[in-house]
Legacy VTK file of the C-alpha trace (Angstrom):
# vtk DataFile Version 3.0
C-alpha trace
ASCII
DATASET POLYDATA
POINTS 217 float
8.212 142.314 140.955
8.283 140.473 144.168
10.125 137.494 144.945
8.150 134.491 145.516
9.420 131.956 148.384
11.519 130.034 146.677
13.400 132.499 145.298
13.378 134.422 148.533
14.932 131.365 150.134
17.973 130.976 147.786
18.389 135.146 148.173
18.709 134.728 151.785
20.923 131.433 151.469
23.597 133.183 148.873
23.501 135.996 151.825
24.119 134.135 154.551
26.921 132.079 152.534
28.877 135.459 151.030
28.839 136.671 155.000
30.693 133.898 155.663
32.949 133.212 152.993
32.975 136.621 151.065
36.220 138.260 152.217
37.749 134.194 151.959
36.668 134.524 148.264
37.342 138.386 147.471
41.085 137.554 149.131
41.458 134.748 146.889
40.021 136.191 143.656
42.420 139.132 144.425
45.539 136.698 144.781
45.021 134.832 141.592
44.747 138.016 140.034
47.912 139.370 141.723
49.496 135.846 140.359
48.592 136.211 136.835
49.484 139.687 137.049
52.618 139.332 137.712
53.535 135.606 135.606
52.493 138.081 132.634
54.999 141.234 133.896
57.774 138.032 134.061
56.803 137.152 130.624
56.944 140.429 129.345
60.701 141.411 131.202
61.842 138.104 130.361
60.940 138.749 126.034
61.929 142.057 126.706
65.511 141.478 128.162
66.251 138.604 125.681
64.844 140.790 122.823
67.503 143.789 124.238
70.115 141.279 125.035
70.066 139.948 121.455
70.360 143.147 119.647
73.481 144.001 121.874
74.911 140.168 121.196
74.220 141.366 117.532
76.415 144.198 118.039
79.322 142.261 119.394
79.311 140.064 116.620
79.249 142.765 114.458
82.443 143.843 116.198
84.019 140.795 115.751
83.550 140.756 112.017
85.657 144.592 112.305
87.918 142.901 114.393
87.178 146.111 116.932
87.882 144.386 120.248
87.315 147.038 122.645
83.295 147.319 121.478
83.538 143.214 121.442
84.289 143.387 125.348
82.567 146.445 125.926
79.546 144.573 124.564
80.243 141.180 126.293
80.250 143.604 129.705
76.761 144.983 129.135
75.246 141.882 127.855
76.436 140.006 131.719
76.217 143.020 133.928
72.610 144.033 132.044
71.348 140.562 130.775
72.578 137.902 132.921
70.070 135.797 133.164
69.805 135.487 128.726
71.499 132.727 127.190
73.139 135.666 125.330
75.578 136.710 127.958
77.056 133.534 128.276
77.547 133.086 124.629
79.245 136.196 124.479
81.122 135.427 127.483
82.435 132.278 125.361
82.996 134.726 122.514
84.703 137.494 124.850
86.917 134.671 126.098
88.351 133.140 122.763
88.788 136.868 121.526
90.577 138.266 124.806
92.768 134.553 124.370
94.068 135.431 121.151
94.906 138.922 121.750
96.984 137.686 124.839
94.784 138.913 127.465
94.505 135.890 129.772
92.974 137.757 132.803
90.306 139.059 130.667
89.720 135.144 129.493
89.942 133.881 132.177
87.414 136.469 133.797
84.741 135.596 131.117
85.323 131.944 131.189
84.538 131.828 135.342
81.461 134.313 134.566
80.066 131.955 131.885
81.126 128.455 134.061
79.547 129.901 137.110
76.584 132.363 136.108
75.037 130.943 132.687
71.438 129.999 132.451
72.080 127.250 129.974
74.039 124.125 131.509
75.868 123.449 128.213
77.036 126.666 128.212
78.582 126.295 131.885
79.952 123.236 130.730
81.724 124.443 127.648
83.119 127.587 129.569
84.364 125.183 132.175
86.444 123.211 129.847
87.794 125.780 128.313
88.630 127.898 131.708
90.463 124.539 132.983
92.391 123.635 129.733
93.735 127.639 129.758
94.688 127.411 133.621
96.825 124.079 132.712
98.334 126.124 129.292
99.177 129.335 131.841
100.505 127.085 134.651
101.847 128.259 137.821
100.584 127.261 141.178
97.691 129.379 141.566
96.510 128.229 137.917
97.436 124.339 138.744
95.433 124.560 142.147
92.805 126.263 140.079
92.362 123.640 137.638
92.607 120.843 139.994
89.508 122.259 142.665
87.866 123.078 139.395
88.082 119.122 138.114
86.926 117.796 141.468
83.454 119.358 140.928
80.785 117.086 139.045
80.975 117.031 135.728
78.229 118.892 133.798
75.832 116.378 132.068
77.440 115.197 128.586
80.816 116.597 129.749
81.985 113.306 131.520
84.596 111.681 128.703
85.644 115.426 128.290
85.980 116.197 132.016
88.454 113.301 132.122
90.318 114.567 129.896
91.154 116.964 130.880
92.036 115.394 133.886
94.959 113.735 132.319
95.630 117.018 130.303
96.043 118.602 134.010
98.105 114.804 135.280
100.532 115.540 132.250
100.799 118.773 133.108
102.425 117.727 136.463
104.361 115.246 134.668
102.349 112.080 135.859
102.219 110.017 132.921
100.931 106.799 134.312
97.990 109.196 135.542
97.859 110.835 132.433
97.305 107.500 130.330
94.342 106.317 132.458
92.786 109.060 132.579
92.981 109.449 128.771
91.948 105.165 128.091
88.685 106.371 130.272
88.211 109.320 128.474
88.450 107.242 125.255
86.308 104.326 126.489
83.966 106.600 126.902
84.134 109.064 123.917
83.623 105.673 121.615
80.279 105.265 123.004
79.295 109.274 123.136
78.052 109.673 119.655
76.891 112.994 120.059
80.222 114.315 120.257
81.950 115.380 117.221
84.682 113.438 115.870
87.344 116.048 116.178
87.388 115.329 119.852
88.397 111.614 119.526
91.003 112.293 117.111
92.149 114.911 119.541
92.264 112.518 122.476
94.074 109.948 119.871
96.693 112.055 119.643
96.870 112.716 123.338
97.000 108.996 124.175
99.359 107.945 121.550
101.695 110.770 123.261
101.757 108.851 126.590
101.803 105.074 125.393
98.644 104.431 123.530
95.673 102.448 124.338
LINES 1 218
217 0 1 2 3 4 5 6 7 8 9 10 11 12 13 14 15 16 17 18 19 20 21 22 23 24 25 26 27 28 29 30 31 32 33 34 35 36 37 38 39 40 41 42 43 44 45 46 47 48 49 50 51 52 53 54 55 56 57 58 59 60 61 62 63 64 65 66 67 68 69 70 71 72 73 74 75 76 77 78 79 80 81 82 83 84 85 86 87 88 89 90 91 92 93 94 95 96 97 98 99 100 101 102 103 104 105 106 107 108 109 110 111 112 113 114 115 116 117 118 119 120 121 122 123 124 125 126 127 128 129 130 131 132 133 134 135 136 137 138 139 140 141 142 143 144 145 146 147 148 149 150 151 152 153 154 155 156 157 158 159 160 161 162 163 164 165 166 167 168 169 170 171 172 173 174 175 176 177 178 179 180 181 182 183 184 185 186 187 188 189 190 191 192 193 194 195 196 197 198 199 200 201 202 203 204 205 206 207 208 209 210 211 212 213 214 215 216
């Protein structure tokens, strides 16, 4: 059936207009494709790798419950070197950490503890491991430990951390013997602790105890 003018017209109009702005359009089509494409292959590694990573963390705490130790680290290994980017390797670097503490293997805590304060995903979890690798370069000592904690504490604190970050401040003044440093670090820390609600109440009675020690508030 023919085409009658009118029709003819917009034909010739939707010609002239792909000639012009077809391979603009084709390019673009093809990049939001491309896009989509690949958001949906990050979606699908990302579920995948925290869907692996969490039967592995399942493992290690399996491991724990036997007490085996060597498939706890072993475990702890694979979930950083494998899953590093899952909230489930630094977990299990916190885990790998306290277990590898109370066997006596400080290097091994130690190692976990700057993996987890350094690599994590999760900003709490950088924040905890922090803590904890500061307070156990204070409790090894030494120079190389001391100098350690001390660069360490001149970093910003992690968000929430503050009261606890000066804490451990004075933990690391007392340390040196500094007990004028130690105190007002420690009245700061409390100041501030009494207004942090969200923290549990074991750490104020722990920082009561630590500021009775040098004189009290």
């Amino acid at each position: 059936m023919p085409l009658d003018l009118e029709e003819q017209e917009h034909l010739d109009n939707f010609k002239d207009f792909w000639k012009k702005y077809g391979k603009l359009l084709t390019g673009l089509l093809t990049a939001i494709l491309l896009a989509y494409a690949g958001y949906s292959g990050w979606q699908w590694w990302k579920n995948n790798q925290a869907m692996e990573a969490s039967k592995l963390y399942g493992t290690m705490l399996s491991a724990v419950g036997k007490g085996d130790k060597e498939q706890i680290f072993r475990a702890v290994d694979d979930l950083q070197n494998q899953f590093g980017r899952t909230s489930y390797a630094a977990m299990s670097g916190l885990v790998g950490a306290k277990v590898a503490a109370d066997a006596g293997d400080t290097a091994k805590a130690l190692s976990y503890l700057r993996w987890t304060s350094t690599k994590a995903t999760d900003s709490a979890y950088a924040g905890v491991a922090k803590m904890r690798l500061v307070a156990q370069l204070i409790e090894q000592g030494g120079d190389a430990a001391i100098t350690e904690a001390d660069q360490l504490l001149k970093e910003k604190p992690v968000s929430g951390f503050e009261a606890l970050w000066i804490e451990r401040r004075g933990d690391w003044y007392l340390s040196q013997q500094k007990i004028a440093e130690a105190r007002t670090n420690y009245q700061t820390a409390w100041k501030m602790m009494l207004q942090a609600k969200e923290l549990p109440d074991e750490s104020r009675r722990l920082l009561k105890v630590k500021l009775d020690a040098v004189g009290g508030v």
